[in-house]
C-alpha positions as CSV (number, residue, x, y, z in Angstrom):
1,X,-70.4,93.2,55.4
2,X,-73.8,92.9,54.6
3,X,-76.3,95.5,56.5
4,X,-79.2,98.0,55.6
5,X,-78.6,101.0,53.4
6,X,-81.0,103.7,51.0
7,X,-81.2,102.9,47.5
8,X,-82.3,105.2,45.1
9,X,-84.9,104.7,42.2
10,X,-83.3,106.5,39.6
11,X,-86.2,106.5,37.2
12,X,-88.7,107.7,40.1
13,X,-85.9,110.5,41.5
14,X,-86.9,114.1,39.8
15,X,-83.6,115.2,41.7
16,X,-85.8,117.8,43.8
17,X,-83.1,117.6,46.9
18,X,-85.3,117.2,50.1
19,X,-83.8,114.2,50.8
20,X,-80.0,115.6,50.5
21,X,-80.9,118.0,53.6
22,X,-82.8,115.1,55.6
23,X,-79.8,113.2,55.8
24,X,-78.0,114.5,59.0
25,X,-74.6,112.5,58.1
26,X,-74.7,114.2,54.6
27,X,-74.6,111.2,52.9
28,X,-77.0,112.0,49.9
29,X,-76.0,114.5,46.7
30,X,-77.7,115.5,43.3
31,X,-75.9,114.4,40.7
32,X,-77.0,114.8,37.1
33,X,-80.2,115.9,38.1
34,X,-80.6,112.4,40.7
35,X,-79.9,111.3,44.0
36,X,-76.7,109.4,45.0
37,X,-75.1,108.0,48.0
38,X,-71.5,110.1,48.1
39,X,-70.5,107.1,50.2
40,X,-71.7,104.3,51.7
41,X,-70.1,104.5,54.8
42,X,-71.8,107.7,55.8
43,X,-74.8,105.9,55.5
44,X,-76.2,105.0,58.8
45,X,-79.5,102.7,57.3
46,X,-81.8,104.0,59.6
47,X,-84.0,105.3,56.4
48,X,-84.7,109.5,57.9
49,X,-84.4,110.6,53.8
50,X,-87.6,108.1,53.1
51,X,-90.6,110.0,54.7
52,X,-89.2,113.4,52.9
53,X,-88.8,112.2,49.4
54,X,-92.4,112.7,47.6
55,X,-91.7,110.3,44.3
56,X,-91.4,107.6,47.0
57,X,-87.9,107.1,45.1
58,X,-86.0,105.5,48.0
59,X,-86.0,102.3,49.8
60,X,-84.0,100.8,52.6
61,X,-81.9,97.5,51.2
62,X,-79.7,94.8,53.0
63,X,-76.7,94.2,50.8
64,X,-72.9,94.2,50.9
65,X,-71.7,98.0,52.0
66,X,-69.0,98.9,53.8
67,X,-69.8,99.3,57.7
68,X,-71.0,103.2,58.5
69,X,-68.4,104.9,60.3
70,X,-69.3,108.0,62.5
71,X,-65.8,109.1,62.6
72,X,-65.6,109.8,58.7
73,X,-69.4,111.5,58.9
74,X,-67.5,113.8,61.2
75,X,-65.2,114.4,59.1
76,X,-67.1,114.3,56.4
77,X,-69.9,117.0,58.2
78,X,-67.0,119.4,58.8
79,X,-65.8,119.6,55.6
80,X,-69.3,120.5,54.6
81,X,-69.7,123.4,57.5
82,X,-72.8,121.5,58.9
83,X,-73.5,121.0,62.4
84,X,-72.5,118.0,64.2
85,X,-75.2,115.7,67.1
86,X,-74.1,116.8,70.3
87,X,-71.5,114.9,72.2
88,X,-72.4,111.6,73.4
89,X,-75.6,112.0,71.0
90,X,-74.4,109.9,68.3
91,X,-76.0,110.2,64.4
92,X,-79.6,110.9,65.2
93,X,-82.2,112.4,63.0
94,X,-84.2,114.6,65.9
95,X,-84.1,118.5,66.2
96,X,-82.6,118.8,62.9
97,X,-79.4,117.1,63.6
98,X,-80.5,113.9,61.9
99,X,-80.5,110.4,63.1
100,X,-83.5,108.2,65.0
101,X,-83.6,109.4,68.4
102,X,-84.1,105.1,69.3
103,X,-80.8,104.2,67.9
104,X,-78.6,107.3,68.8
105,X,-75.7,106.7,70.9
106,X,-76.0,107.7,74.6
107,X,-73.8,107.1,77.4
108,X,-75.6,107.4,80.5
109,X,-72.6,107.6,83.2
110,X,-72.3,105.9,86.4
111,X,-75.6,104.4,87.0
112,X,-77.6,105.7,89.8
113,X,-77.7,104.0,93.3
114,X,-80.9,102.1,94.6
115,X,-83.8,104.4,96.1
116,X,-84.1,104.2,99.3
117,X,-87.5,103.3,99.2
118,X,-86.0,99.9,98.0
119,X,-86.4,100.2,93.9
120,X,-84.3,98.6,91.9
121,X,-82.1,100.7,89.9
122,X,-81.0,100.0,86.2
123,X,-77.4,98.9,85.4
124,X,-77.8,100.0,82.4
125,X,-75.5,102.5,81.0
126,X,-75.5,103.6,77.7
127,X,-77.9,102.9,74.0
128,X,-78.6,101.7,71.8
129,X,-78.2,98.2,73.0
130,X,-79.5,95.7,69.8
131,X,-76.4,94.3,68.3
132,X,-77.8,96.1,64.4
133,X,-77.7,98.9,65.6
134,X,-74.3,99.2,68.4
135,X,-71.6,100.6,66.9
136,X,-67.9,99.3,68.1
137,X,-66.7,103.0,67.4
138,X,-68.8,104.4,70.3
139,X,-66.5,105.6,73.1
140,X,-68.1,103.7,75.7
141,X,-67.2,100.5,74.1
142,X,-62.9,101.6,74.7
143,X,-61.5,99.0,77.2
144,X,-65.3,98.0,78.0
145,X,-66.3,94.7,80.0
146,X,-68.9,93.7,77.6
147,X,-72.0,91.7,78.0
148,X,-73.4,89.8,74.6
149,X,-77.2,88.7,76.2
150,X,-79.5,86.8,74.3
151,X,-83.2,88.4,73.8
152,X,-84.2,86.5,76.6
153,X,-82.4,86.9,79.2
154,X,-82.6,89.6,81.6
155,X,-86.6,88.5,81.1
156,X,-85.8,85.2,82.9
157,X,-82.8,86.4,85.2
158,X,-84.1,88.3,88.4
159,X,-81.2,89.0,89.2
160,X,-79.7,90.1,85.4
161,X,-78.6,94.1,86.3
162,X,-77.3,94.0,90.0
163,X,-75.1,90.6,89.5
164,X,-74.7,90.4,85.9
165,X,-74.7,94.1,84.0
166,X,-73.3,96.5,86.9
167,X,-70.0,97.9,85.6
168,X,-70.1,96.5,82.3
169,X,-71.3,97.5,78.7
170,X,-74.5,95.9,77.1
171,X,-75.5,94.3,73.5
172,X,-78.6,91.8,73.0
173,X,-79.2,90.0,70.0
174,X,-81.4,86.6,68.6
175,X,-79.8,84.1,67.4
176,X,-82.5,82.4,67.0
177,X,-84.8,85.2,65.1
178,X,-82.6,88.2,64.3
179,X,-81.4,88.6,60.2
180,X,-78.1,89.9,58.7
181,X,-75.9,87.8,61.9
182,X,-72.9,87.8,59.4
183,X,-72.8,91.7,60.4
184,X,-73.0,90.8,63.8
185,X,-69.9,88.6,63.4
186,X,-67.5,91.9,61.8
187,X,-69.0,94.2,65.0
188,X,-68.1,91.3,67.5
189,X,-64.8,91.2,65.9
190,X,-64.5,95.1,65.4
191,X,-65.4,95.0,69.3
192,X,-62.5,92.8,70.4
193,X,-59.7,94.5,67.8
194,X,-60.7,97.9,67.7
195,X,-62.7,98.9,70.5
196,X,-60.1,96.5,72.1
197,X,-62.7,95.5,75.1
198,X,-62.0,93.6,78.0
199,X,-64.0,91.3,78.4
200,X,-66.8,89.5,76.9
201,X,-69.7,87.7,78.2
202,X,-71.9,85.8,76.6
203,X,-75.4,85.4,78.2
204,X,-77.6,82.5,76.8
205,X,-80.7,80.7,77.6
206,X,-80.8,76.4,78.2
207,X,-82.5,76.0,74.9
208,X,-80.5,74.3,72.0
209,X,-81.0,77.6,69.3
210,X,-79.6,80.1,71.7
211,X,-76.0,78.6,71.5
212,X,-75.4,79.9,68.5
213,X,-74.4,83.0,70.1
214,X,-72.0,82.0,71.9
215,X,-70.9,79.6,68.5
216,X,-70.7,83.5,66.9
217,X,-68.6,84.7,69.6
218,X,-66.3,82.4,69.4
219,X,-66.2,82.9,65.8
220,X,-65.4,86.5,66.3
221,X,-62.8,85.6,68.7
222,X,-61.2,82.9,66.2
223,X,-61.4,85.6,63.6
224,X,-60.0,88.8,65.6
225,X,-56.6,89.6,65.7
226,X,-56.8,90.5,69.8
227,X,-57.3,87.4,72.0
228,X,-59.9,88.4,75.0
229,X,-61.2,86.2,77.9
230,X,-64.5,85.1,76.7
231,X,-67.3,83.7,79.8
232,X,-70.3,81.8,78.8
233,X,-73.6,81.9,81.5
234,X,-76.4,79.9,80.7
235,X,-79.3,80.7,82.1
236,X,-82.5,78.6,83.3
237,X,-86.1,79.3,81.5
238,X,-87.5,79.5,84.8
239,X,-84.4,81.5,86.3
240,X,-81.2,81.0,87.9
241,X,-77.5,80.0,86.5
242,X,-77.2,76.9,85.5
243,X,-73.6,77.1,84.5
244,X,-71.0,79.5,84.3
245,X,-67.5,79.3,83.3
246,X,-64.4,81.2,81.2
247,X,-64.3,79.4,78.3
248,X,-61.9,82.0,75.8
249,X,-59.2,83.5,78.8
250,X,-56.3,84.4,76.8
């Protein structure tokens, strides 16, 4: 897949280290006096070794890498006899465990019940939510009901957490605007074989560009070895469902 990873500069690296103890999934190691990736899959992307390094000798690069997998870092972490995030917590870079604290993995629970002062509660119930950065291992994602919303939608839907994201696990993406979608097709795909979901449904807007995520869902579906039922909603620019319908039910 092709997806966002450090690179070194070799001839800029003096090998000094910092960066080998700012990367939480201990992905970084001198060699020879320079820095190296000891894999690529313990490289999460997210770029916490760049502020650290003072030869400004790293850089974040989108090329073809194998997807980062937070089971190997923990593997990987207790071989090393460094400490892991906390449970739920994900790979973040905060507090000295590592990892963004945006993009760390949090699963929030049941969500809470309307106030009784009449606000509307969130459905939402765990994060990160932006397709880049979801990862199909997370726990929530087992046996999930999944939603696949376009950026748009829960802006024009009034109604988008009570009806449409209560009970079910989230993921928004652009398919209009957003880079790298090839990597979105292997998570979709990881999503239906390994997280082995149970659902999946695709949230769009009316407008022509936004079909082509549903046209990448059903890619990942063509592509998966797992067959799941696949619903596409299509949502009005002023509001409201204009269609709705299981198009994928295996």
């Amino acid at each position: 897949m092709k997806r966002k990873i450090v690179l070194f500069d070799e001839d800029k690296c003096d090998g000094c280290g910092l960066c080998v103890n700012a990367c939480a999934e201990g992905a970084i190691k001198v060699v020879d006096g320079k820095a190296r990736l000891v894999k690529e899959l313990y490289c999460d992307g997210l770029g916490a070794c760049l502020d650290v390094c003072p030869q400004d000798a790293i850089i974040i690069e989108e090329r073809e890498a194998p997807a980062f997998d937070p089971k190997a870092v923990e593997k990987h972490l207790k071989k090393l006899g460094r400490p892991l995030p906390a449970p739920g917590a994900g790979h973040g870079h905060d507090g000295g465990h590592g990892g963004c604290p945006g993009s760390r993995m949090m699963d929030f629970g049941a969500p809470a019940a309307a106030s009784a002062g009449g606000d509307v509660s969130s459905q939402l119930a765990q994060w990160p939510v932006q397709l880049h950065l979801v990862s199909p291992a997370a726990p929530y994602f087992q046996g999930a009901d999944v939603v696949l919303a376009a950026d748009c939608v829960a802006y024009a839907l009034g109604d988008f957490h009570s009806k449409h994201l209560k009970g079910k696990k989230l993921a928004i993406a652009c398919p209009k605007l957003d880079d790298g979608q090839e990597g979105y097709l292997e998570k979709l795909v990881s999503l239906i074989d390994d997280a082995r979901i149970n659902t999946l449904t695709v949230m769009i807007m009316q407008v022509p560009c936004c079909r082509g995520l549903l046209g990448l869902a059903e890619r990942a579906l063509e592509a998966a070895k797992r067959k799941v039922p696949l619903k596409a909603v299509v949502v009005g620019i002023q509001g409201g469902v204009l269609s709705e319908e299981w198009v994928g039910r295996s």
